[in-house]
N, CA, C and O atoms as a Tripos MOL2 file, in Angstrom:
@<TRIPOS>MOLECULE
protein
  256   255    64     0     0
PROTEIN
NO_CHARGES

@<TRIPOS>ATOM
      1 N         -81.6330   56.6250  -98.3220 N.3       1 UNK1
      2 CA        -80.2910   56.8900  -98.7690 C.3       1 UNK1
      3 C         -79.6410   55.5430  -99.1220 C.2       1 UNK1
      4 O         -79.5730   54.6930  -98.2340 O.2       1 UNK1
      5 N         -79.2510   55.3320 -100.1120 N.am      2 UNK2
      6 CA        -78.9170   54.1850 -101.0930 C.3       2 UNK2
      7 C         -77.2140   53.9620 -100.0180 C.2       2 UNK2
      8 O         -76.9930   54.8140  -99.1570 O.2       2 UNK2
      9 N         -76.4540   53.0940 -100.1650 N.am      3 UNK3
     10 CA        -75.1680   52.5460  -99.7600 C.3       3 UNK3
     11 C         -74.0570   53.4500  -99.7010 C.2       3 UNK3
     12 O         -73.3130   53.8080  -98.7880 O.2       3 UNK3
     13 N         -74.1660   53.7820 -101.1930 N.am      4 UNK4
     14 CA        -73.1240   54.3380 -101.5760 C.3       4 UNK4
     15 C         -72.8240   55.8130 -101.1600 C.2       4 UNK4
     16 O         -71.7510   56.4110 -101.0870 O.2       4 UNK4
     17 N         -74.3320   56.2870 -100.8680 N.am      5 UNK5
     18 CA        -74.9050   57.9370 -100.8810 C.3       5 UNK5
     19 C         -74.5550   57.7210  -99.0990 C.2       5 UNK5
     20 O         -74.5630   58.7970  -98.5000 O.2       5 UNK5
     21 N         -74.3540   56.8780  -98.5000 N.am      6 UNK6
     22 CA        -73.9620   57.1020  -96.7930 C.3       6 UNK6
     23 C         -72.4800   56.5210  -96.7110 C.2       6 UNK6
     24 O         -71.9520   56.5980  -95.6020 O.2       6 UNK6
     25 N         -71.9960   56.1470  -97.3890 N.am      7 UNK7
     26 CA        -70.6230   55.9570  -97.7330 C.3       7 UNK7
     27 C         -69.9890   57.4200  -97.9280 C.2       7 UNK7
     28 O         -69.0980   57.9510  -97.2650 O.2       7 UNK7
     29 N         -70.7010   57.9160  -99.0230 N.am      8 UNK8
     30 CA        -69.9860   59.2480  -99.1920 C.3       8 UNK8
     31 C         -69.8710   60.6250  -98.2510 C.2       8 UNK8
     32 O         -68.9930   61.4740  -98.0950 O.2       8 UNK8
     33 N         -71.5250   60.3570  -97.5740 N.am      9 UNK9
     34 CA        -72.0660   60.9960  -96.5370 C.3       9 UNK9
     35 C         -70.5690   60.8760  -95.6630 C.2       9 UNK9
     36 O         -69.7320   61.7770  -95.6940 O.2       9 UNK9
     37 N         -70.4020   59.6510  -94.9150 N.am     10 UNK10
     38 CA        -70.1560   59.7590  -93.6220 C.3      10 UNK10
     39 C         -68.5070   59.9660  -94.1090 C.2      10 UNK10
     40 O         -67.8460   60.7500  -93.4280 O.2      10 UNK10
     41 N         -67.8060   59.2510  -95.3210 N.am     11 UNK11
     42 CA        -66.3600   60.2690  -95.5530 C.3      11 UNK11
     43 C         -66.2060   61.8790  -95.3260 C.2      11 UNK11
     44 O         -65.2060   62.4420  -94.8820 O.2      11 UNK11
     45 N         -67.7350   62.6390  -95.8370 N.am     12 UNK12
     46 CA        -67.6610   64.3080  -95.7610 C.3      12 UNK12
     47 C         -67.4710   64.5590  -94.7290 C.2      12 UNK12
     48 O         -66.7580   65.5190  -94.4360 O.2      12 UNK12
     49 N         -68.1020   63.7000  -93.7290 N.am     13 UNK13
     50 CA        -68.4830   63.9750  -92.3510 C.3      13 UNK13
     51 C         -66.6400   63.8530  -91.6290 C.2      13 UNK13
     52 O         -66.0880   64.7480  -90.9890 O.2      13 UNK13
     53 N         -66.2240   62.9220  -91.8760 N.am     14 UNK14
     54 CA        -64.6210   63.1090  -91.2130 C.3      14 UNK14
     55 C         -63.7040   63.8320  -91.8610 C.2      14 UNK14
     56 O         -62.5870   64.0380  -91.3850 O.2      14 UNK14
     57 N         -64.0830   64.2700  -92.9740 N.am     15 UNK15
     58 CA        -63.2530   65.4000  -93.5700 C.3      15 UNK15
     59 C         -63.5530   66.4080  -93.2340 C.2      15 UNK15
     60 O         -62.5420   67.1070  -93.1750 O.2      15 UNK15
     61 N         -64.5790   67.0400  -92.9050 N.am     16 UNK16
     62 CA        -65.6900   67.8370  -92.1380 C.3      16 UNK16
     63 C         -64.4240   68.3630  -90.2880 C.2      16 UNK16
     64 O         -63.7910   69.2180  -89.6700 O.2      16 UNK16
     65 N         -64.8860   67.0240  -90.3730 N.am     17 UNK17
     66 CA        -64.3230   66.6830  -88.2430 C.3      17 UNK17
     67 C         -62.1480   67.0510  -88.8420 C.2      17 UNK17
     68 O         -61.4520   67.8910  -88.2720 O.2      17 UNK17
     69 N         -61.8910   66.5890  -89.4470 N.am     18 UNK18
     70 CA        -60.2990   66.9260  -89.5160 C.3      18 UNK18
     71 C         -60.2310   68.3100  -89.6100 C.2      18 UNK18
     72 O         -59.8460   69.0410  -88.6980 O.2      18 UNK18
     73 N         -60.6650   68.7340  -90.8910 N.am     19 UNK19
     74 CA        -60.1870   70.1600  -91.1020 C.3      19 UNK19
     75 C         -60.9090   71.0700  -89.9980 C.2      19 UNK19
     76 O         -60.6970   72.2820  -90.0180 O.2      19 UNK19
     77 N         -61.7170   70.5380  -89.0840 N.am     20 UNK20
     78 CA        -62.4970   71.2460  -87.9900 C.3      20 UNK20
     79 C         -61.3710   71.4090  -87.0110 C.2      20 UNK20
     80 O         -60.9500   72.5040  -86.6380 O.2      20 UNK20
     81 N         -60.6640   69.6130  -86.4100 N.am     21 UNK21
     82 CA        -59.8160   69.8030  -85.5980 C.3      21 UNK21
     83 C         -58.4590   69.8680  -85.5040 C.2      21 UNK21
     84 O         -57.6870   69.8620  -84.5450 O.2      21 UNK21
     85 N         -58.2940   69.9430  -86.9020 N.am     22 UNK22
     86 CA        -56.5060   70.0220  -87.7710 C.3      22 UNK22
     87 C         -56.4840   71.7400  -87.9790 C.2      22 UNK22
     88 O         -55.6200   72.5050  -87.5520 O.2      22 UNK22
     89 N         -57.2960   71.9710  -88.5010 N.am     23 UNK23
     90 CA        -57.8250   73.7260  -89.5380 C.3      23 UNK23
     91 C         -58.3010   74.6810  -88.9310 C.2      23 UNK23
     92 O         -57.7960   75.7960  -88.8000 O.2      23 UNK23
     93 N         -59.1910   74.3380  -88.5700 N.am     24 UNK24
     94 CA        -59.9760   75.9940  -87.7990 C.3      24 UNK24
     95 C         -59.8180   76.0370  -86.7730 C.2      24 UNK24
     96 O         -59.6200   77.1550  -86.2990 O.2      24 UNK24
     97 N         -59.8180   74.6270  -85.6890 N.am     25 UNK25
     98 CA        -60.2110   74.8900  -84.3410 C.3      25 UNK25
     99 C         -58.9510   75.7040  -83.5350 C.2      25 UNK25
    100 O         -59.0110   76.5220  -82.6160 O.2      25 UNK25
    101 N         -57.3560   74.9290  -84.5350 N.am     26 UNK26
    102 CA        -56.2620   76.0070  -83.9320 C.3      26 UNK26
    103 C         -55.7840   77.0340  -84.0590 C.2      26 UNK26
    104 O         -55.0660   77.6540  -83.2750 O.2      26 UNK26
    105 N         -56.2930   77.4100  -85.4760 N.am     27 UNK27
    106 CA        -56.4370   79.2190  -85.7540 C.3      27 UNK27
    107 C         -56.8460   79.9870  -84.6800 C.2      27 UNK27
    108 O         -56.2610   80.8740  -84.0600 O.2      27 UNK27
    109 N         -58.7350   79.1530  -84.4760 N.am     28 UNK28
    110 CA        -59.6130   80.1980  -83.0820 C.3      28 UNK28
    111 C         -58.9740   79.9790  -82.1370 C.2      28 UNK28
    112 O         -58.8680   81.0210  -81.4910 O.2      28 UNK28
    113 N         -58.2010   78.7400  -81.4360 N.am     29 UNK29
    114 CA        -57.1010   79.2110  -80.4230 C.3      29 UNK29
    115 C         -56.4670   80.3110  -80.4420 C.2      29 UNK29
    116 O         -56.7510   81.2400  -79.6860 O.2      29 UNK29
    117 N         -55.4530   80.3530  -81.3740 N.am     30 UNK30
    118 CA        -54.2140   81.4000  -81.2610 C.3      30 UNK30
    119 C         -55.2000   82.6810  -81.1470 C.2      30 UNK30
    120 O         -54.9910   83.4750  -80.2300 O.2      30 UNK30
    121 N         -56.4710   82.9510  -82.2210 N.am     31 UNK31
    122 CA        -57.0220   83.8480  -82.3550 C.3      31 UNK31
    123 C         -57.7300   84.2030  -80.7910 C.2      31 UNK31
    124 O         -57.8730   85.3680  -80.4220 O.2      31 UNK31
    125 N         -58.0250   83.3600  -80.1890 N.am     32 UNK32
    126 CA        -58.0020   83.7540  -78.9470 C.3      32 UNK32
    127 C         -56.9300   84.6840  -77.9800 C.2      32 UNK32
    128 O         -57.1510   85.7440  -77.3950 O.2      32 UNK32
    129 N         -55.5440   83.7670  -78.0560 N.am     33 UNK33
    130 CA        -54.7570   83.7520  -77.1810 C.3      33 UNK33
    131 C         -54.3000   85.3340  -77.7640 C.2      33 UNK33
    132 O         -53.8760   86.0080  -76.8250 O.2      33 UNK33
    133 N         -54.2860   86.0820  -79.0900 N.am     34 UNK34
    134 CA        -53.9490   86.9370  -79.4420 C.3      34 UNK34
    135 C         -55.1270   88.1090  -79.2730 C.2      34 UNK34
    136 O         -55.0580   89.1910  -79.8540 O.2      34 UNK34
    137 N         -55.8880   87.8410  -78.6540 N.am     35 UNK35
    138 CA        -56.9130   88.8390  -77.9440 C.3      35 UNK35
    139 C         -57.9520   89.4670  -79.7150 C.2      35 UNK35
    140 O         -58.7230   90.4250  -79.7720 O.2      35 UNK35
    141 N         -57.6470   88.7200  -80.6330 N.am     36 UNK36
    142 CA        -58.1990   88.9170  -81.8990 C.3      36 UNK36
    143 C         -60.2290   88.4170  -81.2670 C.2      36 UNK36
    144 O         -61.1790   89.1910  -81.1580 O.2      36 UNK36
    145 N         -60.1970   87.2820  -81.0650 N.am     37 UNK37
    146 CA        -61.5310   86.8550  -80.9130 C.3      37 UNK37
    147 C         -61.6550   86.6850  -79.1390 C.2      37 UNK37
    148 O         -60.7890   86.1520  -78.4460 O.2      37 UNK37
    149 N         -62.7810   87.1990  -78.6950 N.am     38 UNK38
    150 CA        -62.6760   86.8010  -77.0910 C.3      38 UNK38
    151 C         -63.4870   85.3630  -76.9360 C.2      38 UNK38
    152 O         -64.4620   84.9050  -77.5320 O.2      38 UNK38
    153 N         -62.7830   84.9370  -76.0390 N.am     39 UNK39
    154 CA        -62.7990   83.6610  -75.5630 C.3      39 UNK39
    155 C         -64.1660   83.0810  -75.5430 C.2      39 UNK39
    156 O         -64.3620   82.0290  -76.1520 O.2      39 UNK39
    157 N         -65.0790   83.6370  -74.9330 N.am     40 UNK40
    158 CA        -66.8470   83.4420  -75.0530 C.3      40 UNK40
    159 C         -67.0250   83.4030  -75.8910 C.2      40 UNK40
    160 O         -67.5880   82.3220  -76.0630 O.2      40 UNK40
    161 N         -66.8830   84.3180  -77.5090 N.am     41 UNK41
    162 CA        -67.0020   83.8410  -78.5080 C.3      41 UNK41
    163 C         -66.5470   82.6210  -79.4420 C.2      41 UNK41
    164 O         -67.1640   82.1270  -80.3850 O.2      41 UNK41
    165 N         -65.1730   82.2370  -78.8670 N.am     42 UNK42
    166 CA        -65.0200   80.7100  -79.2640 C.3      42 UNK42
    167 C         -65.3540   79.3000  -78.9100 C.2      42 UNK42
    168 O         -65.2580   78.2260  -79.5040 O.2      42 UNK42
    169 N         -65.8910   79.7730  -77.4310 N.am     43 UNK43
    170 CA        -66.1840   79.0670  -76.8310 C.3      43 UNK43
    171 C         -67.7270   78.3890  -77.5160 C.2      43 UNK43
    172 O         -68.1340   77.2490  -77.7390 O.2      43 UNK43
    173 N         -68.1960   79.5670  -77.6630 N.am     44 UNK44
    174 CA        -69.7820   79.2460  -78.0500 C.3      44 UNK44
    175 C         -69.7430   78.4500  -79.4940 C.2      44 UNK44
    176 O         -70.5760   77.5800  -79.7490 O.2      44 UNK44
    177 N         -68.7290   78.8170  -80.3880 N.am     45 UNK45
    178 CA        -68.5020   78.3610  -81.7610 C.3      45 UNK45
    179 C         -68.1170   77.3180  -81.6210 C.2      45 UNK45
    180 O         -68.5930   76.5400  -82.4480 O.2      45 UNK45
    181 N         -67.3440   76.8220  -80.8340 N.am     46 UNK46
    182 CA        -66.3210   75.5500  -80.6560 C.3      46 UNK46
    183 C         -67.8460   74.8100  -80.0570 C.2      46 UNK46
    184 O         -68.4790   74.2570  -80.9570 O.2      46 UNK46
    185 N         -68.2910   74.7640  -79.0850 N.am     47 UNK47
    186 CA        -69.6660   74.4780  -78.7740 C.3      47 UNK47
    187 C         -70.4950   73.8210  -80.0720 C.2      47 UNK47
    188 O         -70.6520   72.6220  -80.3000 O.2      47 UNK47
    189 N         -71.0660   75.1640  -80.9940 N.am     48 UNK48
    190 CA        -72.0250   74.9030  -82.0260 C.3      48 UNK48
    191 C         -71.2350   73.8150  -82.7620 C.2      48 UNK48
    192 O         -71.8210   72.7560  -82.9880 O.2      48 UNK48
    193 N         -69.9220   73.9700  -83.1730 N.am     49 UNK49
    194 CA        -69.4100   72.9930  -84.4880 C.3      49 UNK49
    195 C         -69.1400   71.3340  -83.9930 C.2      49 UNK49
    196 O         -69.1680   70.3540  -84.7360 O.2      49 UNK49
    197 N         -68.8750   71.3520  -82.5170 N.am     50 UNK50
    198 CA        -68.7780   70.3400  -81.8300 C.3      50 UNK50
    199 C         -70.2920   69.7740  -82.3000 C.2      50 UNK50
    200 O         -70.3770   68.8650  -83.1250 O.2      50 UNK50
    201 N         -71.3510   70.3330  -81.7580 N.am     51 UNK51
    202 CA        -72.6790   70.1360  -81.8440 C.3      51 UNK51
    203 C         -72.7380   69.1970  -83.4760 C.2      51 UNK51
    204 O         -72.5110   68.0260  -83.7790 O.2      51 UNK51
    205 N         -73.0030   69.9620  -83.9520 N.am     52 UNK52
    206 CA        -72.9180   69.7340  -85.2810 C.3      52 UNK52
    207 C         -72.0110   68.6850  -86.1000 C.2      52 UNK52
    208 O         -72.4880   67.9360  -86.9520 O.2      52 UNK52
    209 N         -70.7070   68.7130  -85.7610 N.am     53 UNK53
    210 CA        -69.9420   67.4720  -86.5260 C.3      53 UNK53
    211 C         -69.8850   66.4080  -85.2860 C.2      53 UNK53
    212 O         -68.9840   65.5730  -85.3650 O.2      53 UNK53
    213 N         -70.6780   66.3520  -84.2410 N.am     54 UNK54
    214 CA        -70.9430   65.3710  -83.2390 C.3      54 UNK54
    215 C         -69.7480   64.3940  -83.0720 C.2      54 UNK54
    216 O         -69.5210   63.2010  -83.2770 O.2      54 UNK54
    217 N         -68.8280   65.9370  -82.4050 N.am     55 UNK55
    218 CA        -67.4390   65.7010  -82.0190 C.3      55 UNK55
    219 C         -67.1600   65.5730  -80.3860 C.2      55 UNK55
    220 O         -66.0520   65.5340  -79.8510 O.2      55 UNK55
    221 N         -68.5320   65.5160  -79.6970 N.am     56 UNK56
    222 CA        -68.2980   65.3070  -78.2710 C.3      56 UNK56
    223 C         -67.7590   64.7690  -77.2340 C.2      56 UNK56
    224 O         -67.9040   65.1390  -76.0680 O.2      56 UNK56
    225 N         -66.7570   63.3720  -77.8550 N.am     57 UNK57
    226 CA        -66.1110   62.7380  -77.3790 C.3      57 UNK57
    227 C         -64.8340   63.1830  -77.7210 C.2      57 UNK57
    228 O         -63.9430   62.9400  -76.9070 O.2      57 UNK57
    229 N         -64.5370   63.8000  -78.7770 N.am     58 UNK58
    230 CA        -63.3920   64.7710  -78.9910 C.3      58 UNK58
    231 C         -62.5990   65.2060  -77.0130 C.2      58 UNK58
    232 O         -63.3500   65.0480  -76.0510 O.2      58 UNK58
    233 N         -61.3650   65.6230  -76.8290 N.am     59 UNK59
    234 CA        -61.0650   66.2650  -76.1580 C.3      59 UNK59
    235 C         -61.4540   67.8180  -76.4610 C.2      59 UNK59
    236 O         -61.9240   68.1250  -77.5570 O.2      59 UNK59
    237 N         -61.2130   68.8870  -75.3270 N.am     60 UNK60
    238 CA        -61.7010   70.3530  -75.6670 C.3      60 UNK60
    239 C         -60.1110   70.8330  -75.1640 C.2      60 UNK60
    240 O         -59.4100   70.3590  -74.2690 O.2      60 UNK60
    241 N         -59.8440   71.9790  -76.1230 N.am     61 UNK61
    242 CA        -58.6450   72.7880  -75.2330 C.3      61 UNK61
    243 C         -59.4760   73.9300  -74.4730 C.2      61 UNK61
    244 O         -60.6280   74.3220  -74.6590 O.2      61 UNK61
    245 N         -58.4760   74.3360  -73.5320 N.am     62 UNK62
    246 CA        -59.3990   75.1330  -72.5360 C.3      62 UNK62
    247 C         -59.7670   76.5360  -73.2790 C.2      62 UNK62
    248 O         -60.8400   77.1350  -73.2240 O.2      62 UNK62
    249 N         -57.8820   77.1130  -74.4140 N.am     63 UNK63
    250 CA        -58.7350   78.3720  -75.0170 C.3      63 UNK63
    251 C         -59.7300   78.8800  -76.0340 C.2      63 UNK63
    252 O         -60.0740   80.0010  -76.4070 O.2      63 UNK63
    253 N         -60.0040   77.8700  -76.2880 N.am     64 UNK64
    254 CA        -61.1970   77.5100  -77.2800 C.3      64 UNK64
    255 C         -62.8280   77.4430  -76.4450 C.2      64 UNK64
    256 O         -63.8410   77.1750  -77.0910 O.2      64 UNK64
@<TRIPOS>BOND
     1     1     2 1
     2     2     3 1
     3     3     4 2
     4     3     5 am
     5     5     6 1
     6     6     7 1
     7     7     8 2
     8     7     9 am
     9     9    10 1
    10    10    11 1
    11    11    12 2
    12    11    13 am
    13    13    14 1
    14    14    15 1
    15    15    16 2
    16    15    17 am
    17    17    18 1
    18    18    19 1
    19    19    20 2
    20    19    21 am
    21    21    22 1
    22    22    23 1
    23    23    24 2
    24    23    25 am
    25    25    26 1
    26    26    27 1
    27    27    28 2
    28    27    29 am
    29    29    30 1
    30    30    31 1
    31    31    32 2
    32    31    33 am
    33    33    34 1
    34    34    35 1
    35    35    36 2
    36    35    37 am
    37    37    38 1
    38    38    39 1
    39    39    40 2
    40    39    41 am
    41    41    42 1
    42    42    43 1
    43    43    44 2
    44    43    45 am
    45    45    46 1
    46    46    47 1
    47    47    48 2
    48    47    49 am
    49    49    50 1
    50    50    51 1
    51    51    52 2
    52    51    53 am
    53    53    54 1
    54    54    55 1
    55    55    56 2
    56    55    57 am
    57    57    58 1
    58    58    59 1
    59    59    60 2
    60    59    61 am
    61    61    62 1
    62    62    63 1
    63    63    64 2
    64    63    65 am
    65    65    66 1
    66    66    67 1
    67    67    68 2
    68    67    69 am
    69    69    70 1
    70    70    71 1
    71    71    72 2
    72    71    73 am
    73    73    74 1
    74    74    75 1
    75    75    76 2
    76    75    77 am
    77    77    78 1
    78    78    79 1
    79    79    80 2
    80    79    81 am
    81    81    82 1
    82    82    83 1
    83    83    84 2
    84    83    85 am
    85    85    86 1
    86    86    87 1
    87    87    88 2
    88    87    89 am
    89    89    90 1
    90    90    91 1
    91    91    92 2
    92    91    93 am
    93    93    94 1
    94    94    95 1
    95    95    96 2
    96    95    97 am
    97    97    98 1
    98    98    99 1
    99    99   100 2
   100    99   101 am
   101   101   102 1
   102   102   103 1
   103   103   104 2
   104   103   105 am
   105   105   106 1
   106   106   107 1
   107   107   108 2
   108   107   109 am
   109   109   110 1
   110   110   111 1
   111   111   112 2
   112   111   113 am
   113   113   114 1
   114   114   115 1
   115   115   116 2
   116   115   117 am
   117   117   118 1
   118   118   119 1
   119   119   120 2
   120   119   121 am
   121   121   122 1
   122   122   123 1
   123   123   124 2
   124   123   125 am
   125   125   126 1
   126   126   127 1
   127   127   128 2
   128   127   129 am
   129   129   130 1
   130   130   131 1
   131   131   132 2
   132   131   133 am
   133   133   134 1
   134   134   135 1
   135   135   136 2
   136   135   137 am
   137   137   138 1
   138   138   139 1
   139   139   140 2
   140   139   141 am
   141   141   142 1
   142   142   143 1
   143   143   144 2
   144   143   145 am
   145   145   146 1
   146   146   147 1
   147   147   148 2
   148   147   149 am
   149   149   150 1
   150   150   151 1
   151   151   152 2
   152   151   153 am
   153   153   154 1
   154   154   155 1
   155   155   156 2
   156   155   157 am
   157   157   158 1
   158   158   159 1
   159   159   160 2
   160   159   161 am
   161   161   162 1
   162   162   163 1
   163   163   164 2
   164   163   165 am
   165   165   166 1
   166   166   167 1
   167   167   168 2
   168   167   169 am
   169   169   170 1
   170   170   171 1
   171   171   172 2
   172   171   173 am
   173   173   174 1
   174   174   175 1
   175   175   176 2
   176   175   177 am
   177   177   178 1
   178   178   179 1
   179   179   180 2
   180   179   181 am
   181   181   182 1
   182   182   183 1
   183   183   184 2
   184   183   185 am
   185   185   186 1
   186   186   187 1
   187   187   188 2
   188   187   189 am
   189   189   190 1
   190   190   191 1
   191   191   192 2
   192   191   193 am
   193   193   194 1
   194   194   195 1
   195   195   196 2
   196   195   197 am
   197   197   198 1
   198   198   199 1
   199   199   200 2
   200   199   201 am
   201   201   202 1
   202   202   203 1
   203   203   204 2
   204   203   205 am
   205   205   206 1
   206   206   207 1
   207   207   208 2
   208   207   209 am
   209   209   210 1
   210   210   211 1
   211   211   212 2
   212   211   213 am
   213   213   214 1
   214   214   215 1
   215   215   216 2
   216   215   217 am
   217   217   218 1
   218   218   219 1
   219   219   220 2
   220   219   221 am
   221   221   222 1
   222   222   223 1
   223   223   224 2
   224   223   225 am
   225   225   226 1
   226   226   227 1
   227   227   228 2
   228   227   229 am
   229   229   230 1
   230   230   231 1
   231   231   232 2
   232   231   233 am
   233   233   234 1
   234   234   235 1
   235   235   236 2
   236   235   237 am
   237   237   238 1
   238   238   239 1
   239   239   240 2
   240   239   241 am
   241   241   242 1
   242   242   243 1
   243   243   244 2
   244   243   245 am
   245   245   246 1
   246   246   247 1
   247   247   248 2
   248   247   249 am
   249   249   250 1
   250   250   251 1
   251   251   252 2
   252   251   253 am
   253   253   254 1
   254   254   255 1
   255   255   256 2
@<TRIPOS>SUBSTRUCTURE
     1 UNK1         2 RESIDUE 1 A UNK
     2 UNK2         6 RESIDUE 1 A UNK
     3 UNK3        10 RESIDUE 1 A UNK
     4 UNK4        14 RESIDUE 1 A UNK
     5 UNK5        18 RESIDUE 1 A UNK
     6 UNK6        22 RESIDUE 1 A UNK
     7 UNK7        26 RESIDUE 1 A UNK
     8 UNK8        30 RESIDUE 1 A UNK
     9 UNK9        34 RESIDUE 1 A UNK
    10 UNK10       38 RESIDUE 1 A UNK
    11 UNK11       42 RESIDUE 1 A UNK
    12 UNK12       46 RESIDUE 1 A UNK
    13 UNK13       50 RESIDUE 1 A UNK
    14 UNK14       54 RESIDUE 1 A UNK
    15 UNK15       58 RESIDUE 1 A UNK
    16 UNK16       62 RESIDUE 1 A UNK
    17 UNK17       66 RESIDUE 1 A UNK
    18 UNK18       70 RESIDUE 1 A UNK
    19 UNK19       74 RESIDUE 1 A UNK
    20 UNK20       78 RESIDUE 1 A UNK
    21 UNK21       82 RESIDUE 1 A UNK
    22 UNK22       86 RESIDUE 1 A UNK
    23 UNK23       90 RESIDUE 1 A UNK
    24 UNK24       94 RESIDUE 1 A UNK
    25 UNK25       98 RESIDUE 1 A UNK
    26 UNK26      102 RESIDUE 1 A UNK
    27 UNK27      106 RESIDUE 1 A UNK
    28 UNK28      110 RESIDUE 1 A UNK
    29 UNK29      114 RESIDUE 1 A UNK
    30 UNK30      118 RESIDUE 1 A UNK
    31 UNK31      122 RESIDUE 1 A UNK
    32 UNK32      126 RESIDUE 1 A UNK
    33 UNK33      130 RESIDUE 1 A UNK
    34 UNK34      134 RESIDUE 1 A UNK
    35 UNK35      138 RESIDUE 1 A UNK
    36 UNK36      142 RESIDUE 1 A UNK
    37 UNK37      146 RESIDUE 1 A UNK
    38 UNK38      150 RESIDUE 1 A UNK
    39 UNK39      154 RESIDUE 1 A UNK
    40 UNK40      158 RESIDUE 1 A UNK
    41 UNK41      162 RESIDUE 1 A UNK
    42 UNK42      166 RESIDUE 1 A UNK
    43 UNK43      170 RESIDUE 1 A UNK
    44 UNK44      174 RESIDUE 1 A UNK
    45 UNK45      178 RESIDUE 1 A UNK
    46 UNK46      182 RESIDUE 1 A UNK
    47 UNK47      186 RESIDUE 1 A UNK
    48 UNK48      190 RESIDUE 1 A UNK
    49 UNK49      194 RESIDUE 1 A UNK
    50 UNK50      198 RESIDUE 1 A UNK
    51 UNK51      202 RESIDUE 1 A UNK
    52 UNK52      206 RESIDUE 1 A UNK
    53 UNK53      210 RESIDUE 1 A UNK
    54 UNK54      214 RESIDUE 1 A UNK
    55 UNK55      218 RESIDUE 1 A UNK
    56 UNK56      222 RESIDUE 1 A UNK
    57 UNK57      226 RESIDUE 1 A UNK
    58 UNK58      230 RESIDUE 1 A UNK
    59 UNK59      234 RESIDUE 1 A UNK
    60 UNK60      238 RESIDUE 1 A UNK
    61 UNK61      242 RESIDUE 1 A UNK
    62 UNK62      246 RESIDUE 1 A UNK
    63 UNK63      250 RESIDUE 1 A UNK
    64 UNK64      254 RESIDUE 1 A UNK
């Protein structure tokens, strides 16, 4: 992967991680707290995407 091609890479990657923890992650909250999605199920998602945008040092909210 050439300079420029991990330059661009790793910008997707925090645009990726914002709209993860700006965008979705507080929707599946509320969507929790509103009995829409149950909690195990966000839990496990919040889990996988953590996994994946290797957000582990991130803080976690508990209803997620």
């Amino acid at each position: 992967m050439t300079r420029s091609a991990r330059a661009v890479h790793a910008a997707k990657l925090v645009e990726l991680r914002a709209w993860y923890l700006a965008g979705l992650r507080p929707k599946l909250t509320e969507a929790v707290g509103s009995g829409t999605v149950p909690a195990p199920a966000a839990a496990a998602l919040d889990r996988r995407l953590r996994d994946f945008l290797d957000l582990a040092d991130e803080p976690r909210e508990e209803a997620a």
